[in-house]
C-alpha positions as CSV (number, residue, x, y, z in Angstrom):
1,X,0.0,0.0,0.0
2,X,1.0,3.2,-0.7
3,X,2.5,5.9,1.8
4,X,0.6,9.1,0.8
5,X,1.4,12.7,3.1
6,X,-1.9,14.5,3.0
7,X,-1.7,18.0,3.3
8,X,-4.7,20.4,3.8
9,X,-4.0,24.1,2.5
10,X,-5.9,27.3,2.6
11,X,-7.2,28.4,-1.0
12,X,-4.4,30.6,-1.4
13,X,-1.3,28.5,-1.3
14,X,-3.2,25.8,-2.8
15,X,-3.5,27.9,-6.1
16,X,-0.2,29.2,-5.9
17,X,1.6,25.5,-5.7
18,X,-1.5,24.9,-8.3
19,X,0.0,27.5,-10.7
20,X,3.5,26.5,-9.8
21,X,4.8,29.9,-8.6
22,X,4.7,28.3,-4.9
23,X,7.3,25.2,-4.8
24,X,7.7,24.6,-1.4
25,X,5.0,24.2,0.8
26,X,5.4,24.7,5.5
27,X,4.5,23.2,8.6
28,X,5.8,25.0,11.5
29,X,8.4,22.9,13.4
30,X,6.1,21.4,16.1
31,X,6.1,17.9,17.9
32,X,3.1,17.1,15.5
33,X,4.8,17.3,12.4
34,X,8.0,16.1,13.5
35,X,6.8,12.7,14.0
36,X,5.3,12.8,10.7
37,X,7.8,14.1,8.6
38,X,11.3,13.6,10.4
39,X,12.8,10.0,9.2
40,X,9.6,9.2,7.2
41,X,9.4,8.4,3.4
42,X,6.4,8.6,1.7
43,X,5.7,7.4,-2.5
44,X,3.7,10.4,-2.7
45,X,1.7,14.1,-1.6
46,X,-1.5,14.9,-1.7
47,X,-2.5,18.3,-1.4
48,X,-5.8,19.5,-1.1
49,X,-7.5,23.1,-0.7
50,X,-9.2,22.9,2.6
51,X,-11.5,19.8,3.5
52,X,-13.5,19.5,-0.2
53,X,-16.3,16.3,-0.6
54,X,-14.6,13.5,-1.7
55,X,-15.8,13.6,-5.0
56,X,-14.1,16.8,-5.7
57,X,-11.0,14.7,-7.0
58,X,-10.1,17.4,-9.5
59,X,-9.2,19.3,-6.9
60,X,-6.4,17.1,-5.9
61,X,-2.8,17.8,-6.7
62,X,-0.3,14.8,-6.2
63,X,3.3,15.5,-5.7
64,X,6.8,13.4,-5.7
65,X,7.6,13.5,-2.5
66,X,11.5,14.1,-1.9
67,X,12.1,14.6,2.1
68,X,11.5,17.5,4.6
69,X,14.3,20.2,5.3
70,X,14.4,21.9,8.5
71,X,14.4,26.1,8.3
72,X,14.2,29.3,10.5
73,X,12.1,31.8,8.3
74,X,10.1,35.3,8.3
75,X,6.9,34.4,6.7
76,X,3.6,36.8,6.4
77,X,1.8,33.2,7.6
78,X,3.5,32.9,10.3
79,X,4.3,36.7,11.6
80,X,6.9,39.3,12.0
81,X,9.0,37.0,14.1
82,X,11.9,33.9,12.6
83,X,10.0,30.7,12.9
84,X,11.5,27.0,12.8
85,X,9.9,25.2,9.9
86,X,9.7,22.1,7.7
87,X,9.9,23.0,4.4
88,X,8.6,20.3,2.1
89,X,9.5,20.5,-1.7
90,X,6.0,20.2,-3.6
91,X,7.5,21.4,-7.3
92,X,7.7,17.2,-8.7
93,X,4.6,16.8,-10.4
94,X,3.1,12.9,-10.5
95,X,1.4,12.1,-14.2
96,X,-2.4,12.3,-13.3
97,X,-2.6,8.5,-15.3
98,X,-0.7,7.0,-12.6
């Protein structure tokens, strides 16, 4: 069985990775994430825009995934203040026929 990460974005970033201006998509460094991302390896991302019905499929946008790296940022998400992230690469696009 497959290893799928599922991420839930707001509209925003979802269109913007959508679009492909936005290649890198973060979770602020928490406990949470860290035991989901930190030593894992997953076949694949899933990204969706919010929670949509499950027959919304056309929303979906499936990504190679290709690790986590850990970051200290200044992000308009986040505030004016450096925040530790994971920074996951969302920019390998998986054929839709797959």
């Amino acid at each position: 069985m497959p290893r799928i990460l599922t991420l839930r974005l707001k509209h925003r970033w979802w269109q913007e990775i959508q679009s492909g201006r936005k290649t890198v998509e973060l979770r602020l460094r928490t406990e949470y994430w860290q035991k989901r991302l930190v030593g894992q390896q997953y076949d694949e991302i899933q990204l969706w825009p919010g929670y949509p019905p499950k027959t919304a499929t056309h929303l979906l946008l499936r990504r190679k995934w290709t690790g986590v790296v850990e970051r200290t940022i200044t992000h308009e998400e986040f505030g004016p203040s450096p925040v530790d992230v994971f920074e996951i690469d969302v920019s390998g696009e998986i054929d839709a026929a797959k």
